[in-house]
GUMI-396837 format. One record per residue (C-alpha): residue in three letters; y, z, x. Coordinates in steps of 0.02 Angstrom, whole numbers, plus 50000, padded with zeros to 5 digits. Layout:
N
ALAYZX;...
This chain:
464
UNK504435045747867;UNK503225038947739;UNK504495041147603;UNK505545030847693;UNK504425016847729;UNK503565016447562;UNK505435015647466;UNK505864998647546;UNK506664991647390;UNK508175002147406;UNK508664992647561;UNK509654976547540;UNK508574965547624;UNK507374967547520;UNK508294956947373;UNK507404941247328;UNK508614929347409;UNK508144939647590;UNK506254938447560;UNK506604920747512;UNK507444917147645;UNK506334926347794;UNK504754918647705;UNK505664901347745;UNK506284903747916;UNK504654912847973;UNK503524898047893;UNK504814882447978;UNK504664891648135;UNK502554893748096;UNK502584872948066;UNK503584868948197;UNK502424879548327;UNK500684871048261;UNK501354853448250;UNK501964856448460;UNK500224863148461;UNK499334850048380;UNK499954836348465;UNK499014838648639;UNK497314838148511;UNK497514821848435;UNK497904812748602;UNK496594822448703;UNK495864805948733;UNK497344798248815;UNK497734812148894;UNK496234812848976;UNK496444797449033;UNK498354800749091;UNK498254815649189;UNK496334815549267;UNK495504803249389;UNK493804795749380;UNK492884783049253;UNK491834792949130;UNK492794795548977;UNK491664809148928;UNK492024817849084;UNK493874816249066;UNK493984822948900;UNK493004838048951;UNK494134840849072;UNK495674837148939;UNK494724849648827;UNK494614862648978;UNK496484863848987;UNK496644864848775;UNK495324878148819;UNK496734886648928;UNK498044888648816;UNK496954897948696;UNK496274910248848;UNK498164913748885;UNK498124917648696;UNK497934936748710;UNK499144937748871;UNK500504930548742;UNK499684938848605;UNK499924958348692;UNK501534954348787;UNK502544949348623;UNK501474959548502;UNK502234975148610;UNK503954968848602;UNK503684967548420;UNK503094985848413;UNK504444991048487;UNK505984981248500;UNK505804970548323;UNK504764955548262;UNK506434944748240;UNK506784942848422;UNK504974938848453;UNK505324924848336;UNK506504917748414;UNK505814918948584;UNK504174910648536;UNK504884895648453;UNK506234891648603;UNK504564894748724;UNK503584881148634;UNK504824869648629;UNK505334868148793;UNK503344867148857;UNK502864855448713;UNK504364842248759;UNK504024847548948;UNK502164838048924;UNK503044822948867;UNK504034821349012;UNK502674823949161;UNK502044811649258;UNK500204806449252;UNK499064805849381;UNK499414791049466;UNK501244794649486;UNK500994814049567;UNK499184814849577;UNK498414832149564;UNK499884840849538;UNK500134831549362;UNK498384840149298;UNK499144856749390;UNK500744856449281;UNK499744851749121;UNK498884869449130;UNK500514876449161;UNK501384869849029;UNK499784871448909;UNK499784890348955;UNK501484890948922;UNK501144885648740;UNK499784897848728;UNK500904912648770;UNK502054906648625;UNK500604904348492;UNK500094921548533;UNK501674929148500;UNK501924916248357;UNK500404921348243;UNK500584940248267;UNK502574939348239;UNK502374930048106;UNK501014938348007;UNK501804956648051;UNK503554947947987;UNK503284938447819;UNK502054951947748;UNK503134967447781;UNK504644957647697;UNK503614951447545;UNK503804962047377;UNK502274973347333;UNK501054964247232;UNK501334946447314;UNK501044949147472;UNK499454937847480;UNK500604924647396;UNK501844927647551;UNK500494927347700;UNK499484912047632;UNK501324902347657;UNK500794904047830;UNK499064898247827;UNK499974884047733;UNK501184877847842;UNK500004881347994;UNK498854865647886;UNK500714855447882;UNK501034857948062;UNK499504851248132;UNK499544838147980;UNK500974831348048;UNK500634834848231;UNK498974823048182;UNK500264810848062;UNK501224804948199;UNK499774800348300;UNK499074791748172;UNK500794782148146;UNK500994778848324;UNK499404774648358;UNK499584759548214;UNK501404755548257;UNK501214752748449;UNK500414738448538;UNK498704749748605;UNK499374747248768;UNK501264753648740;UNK500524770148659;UNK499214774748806;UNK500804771848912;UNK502264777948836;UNK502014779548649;UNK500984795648659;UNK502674805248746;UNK503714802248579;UNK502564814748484;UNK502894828648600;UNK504854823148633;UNK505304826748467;UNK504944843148454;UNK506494847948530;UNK507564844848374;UNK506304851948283;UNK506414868648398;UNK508084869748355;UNK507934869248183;UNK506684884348176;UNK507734894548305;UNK509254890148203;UNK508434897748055;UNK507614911248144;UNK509074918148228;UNK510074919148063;UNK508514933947992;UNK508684952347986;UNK507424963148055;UNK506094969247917;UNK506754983447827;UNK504984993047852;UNK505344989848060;UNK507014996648011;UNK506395014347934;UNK505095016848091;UNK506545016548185;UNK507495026048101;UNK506105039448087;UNK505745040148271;UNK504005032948240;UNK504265017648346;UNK502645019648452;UNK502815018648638;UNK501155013648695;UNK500625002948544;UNK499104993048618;UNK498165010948685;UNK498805018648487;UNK498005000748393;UNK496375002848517;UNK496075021248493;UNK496545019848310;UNK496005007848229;UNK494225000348326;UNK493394996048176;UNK494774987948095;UNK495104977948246;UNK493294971848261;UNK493374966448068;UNK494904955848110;UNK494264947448272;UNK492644943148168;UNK493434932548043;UNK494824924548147;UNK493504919848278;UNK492514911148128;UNK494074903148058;UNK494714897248244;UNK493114890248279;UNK492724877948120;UNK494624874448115;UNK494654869848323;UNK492914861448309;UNK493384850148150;UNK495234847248164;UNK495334845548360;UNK493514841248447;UNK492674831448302;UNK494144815048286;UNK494284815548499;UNK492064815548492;UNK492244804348378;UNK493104790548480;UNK492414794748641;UNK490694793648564;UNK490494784748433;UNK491964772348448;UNK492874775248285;UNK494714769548287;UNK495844783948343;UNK496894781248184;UNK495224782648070;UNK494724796348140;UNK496154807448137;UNK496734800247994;UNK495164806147895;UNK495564825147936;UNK497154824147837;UNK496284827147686;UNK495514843647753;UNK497294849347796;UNK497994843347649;UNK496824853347561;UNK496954870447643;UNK498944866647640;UNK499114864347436;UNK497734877247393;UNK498344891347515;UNK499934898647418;UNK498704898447250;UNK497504907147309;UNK498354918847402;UNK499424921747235;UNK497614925647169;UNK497224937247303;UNK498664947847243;UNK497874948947060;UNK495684949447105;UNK495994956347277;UNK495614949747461;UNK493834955647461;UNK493294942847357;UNK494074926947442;UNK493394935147589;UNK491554933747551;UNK491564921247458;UNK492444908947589;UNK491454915247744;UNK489904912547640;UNK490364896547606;UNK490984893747766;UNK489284897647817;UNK488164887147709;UNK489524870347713;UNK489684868647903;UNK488234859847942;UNK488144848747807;UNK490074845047831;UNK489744841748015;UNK488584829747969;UNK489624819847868;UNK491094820847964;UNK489834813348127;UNK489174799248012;UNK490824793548009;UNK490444784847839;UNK492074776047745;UNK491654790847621;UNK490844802747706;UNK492054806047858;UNK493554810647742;UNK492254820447606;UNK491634830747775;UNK493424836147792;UNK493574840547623;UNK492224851147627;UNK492604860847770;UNK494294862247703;UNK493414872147541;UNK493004887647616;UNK494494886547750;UNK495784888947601;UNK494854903847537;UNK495304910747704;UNK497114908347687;UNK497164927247622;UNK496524931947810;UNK498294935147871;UNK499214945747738;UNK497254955847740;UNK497554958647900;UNK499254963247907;UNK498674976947776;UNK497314984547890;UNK498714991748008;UNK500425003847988;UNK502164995748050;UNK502035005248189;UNK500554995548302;UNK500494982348164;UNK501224967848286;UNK500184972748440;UNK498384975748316;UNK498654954648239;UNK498984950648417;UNK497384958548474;UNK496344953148320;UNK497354935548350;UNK497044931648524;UNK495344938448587;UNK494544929948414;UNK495494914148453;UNK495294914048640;UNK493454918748628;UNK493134907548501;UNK494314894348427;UNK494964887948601;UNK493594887148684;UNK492604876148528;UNK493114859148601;UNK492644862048766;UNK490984870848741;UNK490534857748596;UNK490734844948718;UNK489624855648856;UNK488164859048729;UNK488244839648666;UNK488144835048856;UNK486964849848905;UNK485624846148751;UNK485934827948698;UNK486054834948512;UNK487684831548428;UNK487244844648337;UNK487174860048446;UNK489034862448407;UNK488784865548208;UNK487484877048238;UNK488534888348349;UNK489884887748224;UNK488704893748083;UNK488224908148193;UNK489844912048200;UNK490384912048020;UNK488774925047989;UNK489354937448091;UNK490944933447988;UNK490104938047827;UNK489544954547878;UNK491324959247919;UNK491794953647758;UNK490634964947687;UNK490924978047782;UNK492834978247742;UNK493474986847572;UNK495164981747480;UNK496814981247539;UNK497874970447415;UNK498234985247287;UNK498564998647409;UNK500375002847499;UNK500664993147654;UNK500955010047732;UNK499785017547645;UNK498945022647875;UNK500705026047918;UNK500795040748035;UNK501045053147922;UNK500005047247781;UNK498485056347722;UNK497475039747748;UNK497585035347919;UNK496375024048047;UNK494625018948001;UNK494495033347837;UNK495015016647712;UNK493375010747812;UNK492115025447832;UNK490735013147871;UNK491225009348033;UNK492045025448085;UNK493735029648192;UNK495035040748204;UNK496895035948130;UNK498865038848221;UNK498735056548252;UNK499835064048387;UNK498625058648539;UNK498795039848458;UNK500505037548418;UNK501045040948599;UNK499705030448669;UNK498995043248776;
């Protein structure tokens, strides 16, 4: 079996033109997803105001910021359920599956009610709907990952992962874009009432488009020769857990770092900004575009670099700098200076675009087998833990404390515990994507002897 997932190129999918074209599909669908996504962040303010009673703004937006939180706890739920079906039916039709799921919730949010039309049951079906999103992210960023990387050609595969990371920056660029043109378009009045819907109503041609693409991809040629071995794995989550612990801890550490700064600058800061400071909404979203822009130009390049120096190196060297630059980039971002606001976002941007190579090094820590079901676990419990919940409890230590601070130094805490995973972690770009498949030689936690574990052996790749 590891002959036959190691000798991909002989398949014809794994031409140029099919890479090509899965890289494409995979990365319209990934944009698609974080612009549906980002949407509910840049008008948490007005939907605050929409869908929850009472007369302190700050209040409201906590309470707009507890239902963000949701989606993100529903994370893993989404996460397990589709990173399973991945395992074993195929990462295509989890692809397809996520995209139609966000759709449908994202336009669903533009079409409910507010509070004053259906009282409480319009905050009720927010959380519903915003879980319903979360369930498709979770499937989304596994799917994706496990898909693009086990289609890319040995020796770019950081160059094919960072595309993701890329268009994850475009999606929530233009999820904040159309605010930020609606919001100078439309009478103030017309977008708290209506104008805000449009952003979430188009997403359904959008949908479309990324199913339309999606549904026209094979199924990754390494999926393919699991099957066709008879290694498909039939409890993958209990196989990923017993497997692979260490690895799995590694991977939760730096998306939890890189969920939190990215939630805490891209989504909290421009809503805090408004709510307490009272900078224009356009200003203040419009200022994060350069952070975005940033990570969204820089992230194929360095991931093409990754292939050539390695991931180790972008590792450290972004969550060090992810650790030293948060505070200081918080700071500007807060003093909501004509320069410093946008040069805060640039700076946080930095070390964020160093971390573009996080998915394909991922991706790399685990075999096809439990490969979809290991990103959705290192995915969702570092995002729900972390990343989600950032608005929400930035908004509960500012009110708790009175510092507007507290929230930068939780997010530096964060990114340390980052660097010591980075650390801890050896390199993956110049070894065989298979190199832990079940019959490899190199299996679990041995690339890793630090922190210890046992690979697929029988036991594992049954799940028992």
């Amino acid at each position: 079996m590891s002959q036959a997932l190691h000798n991909t190129r002989s398949e014809p999918a794994t031409g140029a033109t099919a890479s090509g074209r899965a890289l494409v599909a995979a990365c319209a669908g990934n944009l698609v997803e974080w612009y549906d996504f980002a949407v509910y962040g840049a008008f948490a303010t007005i939907i605050a105001a929409t869908f929850f009673p009472g007369s302190d703004p700050s209040a409201r937006l906590l309470a707009s910021f507890a239902v963000f939180a949701t989606a993100f706890l529903v994370r893993p739920v989404g996460a397990l359920l589709f990173g399973r079906l991945g395992d074993r039916a195929g990462r295509r039709r989890v692809l397809a599956t996520v995209i139609v799921l966000m759709a449908l919730a994202t336009a669903g949010i533009g079409l409910l009610p507010g509070y004053t039309t259906i009282g409480m049951l319009a905050p009720l079906l927010l959380t519903l709907l915003r879980s319903a999103q979360g369930l498709s992210v979770g499937g989304e960023s596994s799917g994706a990952t496990a898909f693009v990387v086990e289609y890319a050609p040995e020796g770019r595969r950081g160059w094919y992962g960072a595309w993701l990371w890329s268009t994850l920056a475009l999606g929530v660029a233009g999820g904040i874009g159309v605010a930020v043109l609606l919001a100078r378009v439309l009478p103030r009045a017309s977008l708290e009432g209506w104008g805000w819907r449009l952003a979430f109503l188009v997403t359904l041609p959008l949908g479309l488009v990324g199913l339309y693409l999606r549904l026209r991809l094979d199924e990754t040629p390494r999926f393919r020769a699991t099957q066709r071995a008879r290694a498909v794995v039939r409890r993958p989550l209990a196989a990923a857990v017993r497997g692979y612990r260490g690895r799995l801890l590694i991977g939760v550490a730096l998306v939890a770092a890189l969920a939190l700064t990215f939630n805490l600058f891209f989504f909290y800061l421009p809503s805090h900004l408004v709510t307490a400071l009272a900078v224009p909404l356009p200003r203040a979203l419009a200022a994060s575009l350069a952070g975005l822009a940033l990570v969204a130009v820089a992230a194929p390049l360095l991931g093409r670099l990754s292939d050539r120096v390695g991931r180790r190196p972008l590792l450290i060297g972004g969550t060090l700098a992810l650790l030293v630059g948060t505070l200081p980039a918080f700071l500007l971002v807060r003093g909501a200076g004509p320069l410093g606001l946008p040069l805060g976002y640039v700076l946080v941007g930095l070390p964020l675009s160093c971390l573009v190579i996080v998915p394909p090094f991922l991706a790399e820590l685990f075999p096809t087998p439990v490969r979809s079901t290991a990103l959705a676990i290192t995915y969702g419990v570092g995002s729900a833990l972390f990343g989600g919940t950032a608005p929400f409890l930035a908004t509960l230590l500012v009110r708790g404390t009175g510092d507007p601070v507290t929230p930068a130094y939780y997010a530096v805490a964060v990114a340390a515990a980052a660097v010591v995973a980075a650390l801890l972690t050896r390199e993956t770009a110049f070894r065989p994507l298979d190199a832990d498949s079940p019959t490899s030689s190199h299996v679990g936690d041995a690339a890793l002897p630090a922190l210890g574990s046992h690979g697929l052996g029988p036991r594992a790749r049954d799940g028992r």
